[in-house]
C-alpha atoms as one frame of an Amber mdcrd trajectory, in Angstrom:
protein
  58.128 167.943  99.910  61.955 168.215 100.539  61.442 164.037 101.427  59.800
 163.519  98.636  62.443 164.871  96.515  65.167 163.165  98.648  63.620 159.874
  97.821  63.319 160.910  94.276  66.962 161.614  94.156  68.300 158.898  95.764
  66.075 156.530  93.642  67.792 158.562  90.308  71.222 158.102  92.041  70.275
 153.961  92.678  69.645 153.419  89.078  72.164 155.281  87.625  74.975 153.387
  89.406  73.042 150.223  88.673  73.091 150.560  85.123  76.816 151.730  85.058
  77.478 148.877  86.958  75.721 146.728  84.317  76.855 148.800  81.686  80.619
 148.032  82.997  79.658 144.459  83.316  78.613 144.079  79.731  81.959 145.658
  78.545  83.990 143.504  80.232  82.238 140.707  78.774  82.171 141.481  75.369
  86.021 142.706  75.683  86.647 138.981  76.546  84.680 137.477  73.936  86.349
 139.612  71.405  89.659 138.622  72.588  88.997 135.408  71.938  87.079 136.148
  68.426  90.579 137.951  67.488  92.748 135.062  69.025  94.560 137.679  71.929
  95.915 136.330  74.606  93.715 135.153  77.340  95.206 134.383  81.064  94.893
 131.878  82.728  96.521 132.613  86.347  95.805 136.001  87.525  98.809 135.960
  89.308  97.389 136.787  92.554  94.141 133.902  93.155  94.007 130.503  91.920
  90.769 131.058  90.286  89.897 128.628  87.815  92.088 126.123  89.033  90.602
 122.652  90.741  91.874 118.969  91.101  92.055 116.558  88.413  88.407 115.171
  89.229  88.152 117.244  92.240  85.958 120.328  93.467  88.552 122.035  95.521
  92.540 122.686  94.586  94.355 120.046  96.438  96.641 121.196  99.288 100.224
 122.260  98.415  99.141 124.320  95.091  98.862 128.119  96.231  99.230 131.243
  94.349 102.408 133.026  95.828 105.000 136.076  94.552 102.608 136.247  91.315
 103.212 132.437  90.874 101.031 129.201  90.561 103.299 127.029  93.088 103.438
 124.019  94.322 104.804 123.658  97.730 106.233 120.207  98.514 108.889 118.084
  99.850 110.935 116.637  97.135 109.856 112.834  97.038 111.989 110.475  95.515
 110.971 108.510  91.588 111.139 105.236  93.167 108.491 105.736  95.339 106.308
 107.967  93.276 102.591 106.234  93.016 100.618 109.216  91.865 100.201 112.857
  92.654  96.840 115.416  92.927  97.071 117.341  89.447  95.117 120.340  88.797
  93.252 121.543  85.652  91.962 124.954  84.588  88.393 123.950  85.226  87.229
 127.226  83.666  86.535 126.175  79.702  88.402 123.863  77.621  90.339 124.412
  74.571  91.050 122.290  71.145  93.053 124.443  68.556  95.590 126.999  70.574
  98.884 128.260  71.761  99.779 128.411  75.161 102.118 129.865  76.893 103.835
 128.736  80.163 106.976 130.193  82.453 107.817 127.534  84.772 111.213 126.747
  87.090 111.922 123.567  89.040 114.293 122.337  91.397 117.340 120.232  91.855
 115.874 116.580  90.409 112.628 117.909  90.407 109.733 116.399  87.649 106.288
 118.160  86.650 104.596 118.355  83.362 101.944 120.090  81.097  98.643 118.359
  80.050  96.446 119.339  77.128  92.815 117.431  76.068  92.744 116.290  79.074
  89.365 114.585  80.200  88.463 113.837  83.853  86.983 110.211  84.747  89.996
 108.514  84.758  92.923 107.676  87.204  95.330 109.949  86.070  95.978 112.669
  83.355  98.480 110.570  81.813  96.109 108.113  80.842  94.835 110.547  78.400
  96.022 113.391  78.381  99.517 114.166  75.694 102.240 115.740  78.320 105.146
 118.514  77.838 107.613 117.178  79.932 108.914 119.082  82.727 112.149 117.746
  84.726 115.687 118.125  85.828 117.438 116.841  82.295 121.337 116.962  84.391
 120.155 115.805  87.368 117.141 113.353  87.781 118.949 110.071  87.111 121.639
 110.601  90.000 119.127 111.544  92.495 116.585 108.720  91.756 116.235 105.378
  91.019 114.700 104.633  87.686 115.869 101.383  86.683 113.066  99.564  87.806
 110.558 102.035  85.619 112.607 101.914  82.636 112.337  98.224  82.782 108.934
  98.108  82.821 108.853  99.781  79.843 111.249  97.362  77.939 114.215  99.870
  78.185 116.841  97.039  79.301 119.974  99.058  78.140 120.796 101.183  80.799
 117.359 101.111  82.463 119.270 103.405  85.113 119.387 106.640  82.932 117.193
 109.295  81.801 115.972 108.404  78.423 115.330 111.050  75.519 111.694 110.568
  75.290 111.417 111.747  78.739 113.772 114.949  79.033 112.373 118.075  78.809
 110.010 119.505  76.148 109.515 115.920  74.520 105.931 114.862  74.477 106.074
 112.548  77.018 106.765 108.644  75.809 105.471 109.481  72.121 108.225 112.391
  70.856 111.979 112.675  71.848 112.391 116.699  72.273 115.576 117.398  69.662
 118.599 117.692  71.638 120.050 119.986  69.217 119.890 123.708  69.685 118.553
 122.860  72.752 117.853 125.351  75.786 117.078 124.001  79.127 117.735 126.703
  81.690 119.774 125.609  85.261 117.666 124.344  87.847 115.912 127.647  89.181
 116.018 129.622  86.812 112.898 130.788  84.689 112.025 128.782  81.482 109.428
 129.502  79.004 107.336 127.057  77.268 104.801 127.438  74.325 102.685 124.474
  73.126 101.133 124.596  69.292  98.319 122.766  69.060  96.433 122.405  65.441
  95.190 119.047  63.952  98.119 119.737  60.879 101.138 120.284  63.209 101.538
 120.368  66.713 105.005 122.237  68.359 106.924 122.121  71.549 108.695 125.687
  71.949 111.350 125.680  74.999 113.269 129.123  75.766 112.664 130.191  71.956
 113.410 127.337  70.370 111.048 124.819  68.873 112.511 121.113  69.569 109.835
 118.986  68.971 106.972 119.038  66.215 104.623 116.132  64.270 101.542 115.636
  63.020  98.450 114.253  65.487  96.493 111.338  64.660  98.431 110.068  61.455
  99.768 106.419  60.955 103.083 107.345  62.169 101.477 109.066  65.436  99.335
 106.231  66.140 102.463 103.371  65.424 103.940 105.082  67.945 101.173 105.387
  70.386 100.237 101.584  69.648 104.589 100.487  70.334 105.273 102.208  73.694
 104.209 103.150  77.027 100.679 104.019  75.676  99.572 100.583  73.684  97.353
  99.740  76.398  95.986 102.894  77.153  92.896 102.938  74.866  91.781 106.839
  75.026  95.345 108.362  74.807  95.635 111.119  72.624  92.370 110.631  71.431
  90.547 113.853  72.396  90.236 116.552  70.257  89.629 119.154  72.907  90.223
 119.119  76.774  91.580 121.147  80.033  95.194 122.069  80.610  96.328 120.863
  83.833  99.796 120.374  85.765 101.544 117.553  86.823 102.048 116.908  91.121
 105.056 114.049  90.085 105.783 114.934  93.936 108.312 117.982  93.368 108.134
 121.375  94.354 107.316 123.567  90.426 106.589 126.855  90.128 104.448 128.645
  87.533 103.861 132.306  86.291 102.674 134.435  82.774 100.245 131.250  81.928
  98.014 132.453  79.248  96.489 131.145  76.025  95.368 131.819  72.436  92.521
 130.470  70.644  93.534 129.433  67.160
């Protein structure tokens, strides 16, 4: 009798907790849909894993990228422009996004290069192919510590091929919008900067440290003269996509990432 009602009560106590547990689960799930119904803020680093994060066409994060100190990092040697033939991005494997905001704090070091991707497909060689990039590099200090000529010259930039040009300083949408110099913020080399990226098919922004320095329309004749007179002419599915992963560049420099989130608009 007294196992009986043992058995009883531990079968009561079983299903209880297994349909809090549910119960919890269900919560939690609806909380996160309705964050995204209501256009909150959804994370995407929870500061301690790198959940949700993979290689560009990969299973696995590559080595290097770790989550450290509450920051996505990438821990690298600084390798020199000159003999830069490719890195192993990463994506947010998780879900893709087409209208949104995100939001980024990032820091780099001394001549150090990385970038932000958005629509990004997987299938071909390289984000850039592709994917639209916010630019992420040492404005002051990338053209004394590498060699750029000969990449500037393959682009048709024959006046001072040596130098950092304006569509590929910080914030600009890499080799398609120069970010506007004027008002400018770009933090010192180490220090925190915050980036937010607007992306609607009417207007896209480029936010850097409260400021918005670059903005244009997607997919109008002016955005695809420019896409058909640059670096991008012969890169057929550039820009094209109208919804994608966010990944990171590896443009072999040591970045560091934190407060990465999103908004669905």
């Amino acid at each position: 009798m007294k196992k009986t009602t043992y058995t009883t009560l531990l079968t009561v106590l079983v299903l209880a907790t297994s349909c809090k547990t549910e119960k919890k689960d269900k919560v939690e799930e609806q909380n996160t849909t309705e964050q995204q119904k209501n256009g909150e803020w959804i994370p995407l680093f929870d500061g301690t894993t790198t959940k949700g994060w993979r290689a560009y066409n990969g299973k696995e994060l590559p080595p290097g990228w770790i989550a450290k100190d509450g920051e996505l990092q990438f821990d690298t040697e600084l390798g020199k422009e000159q003999d830069y033939t490719g890195g192993t991005d990463i994506i947010y494997g998780a879900e893709e996004f087409d209208n949104f905001e995100l939001y980024v704090e990032w820091k780099l070091p001394k001549g150090g290069n990385s970038g932000i991707f958005y629509h990004l497909k997987e299938g071909y060689d390289s984000p850039p192919e592709v994917s639209p990039e916010y630019q992420l590099i040492d404005d002051e200090n990338y053209a004394n510590i590498h060699d750029l000529t000969d990449y500037n010259l393959s682009l048709g930039y024959t006046d001072k091929p040596e130098e950092l040009k304006a569509l590929q300083k910080t914030a600009s949408d890499y080799a398609m919008h120069a970010a506007n110099p004027e008002g400018k913020i770009l933090h010192p080399v180490g220090e925190w900067n915050t980036t937010r990226i607007i992306f609607t098919p009417e207007q896209v922004e480029h936010w850097l440290n409260g400021k918005k320095v670059v903005s244009f329309v997607p997919w109008d004749d002016a955005w695809y003269e420019k896409k058909n007179s640059d670096k991008w002419k012969n890169s057929e599915d550039y820009g094209k996509f109208k919804t994608g992963y966010i990944g990171f560049q590896d443009h072999s420099s040591p970045i560091w990432f934190r407060n990465i989130k999103i908004k669905k608009l």
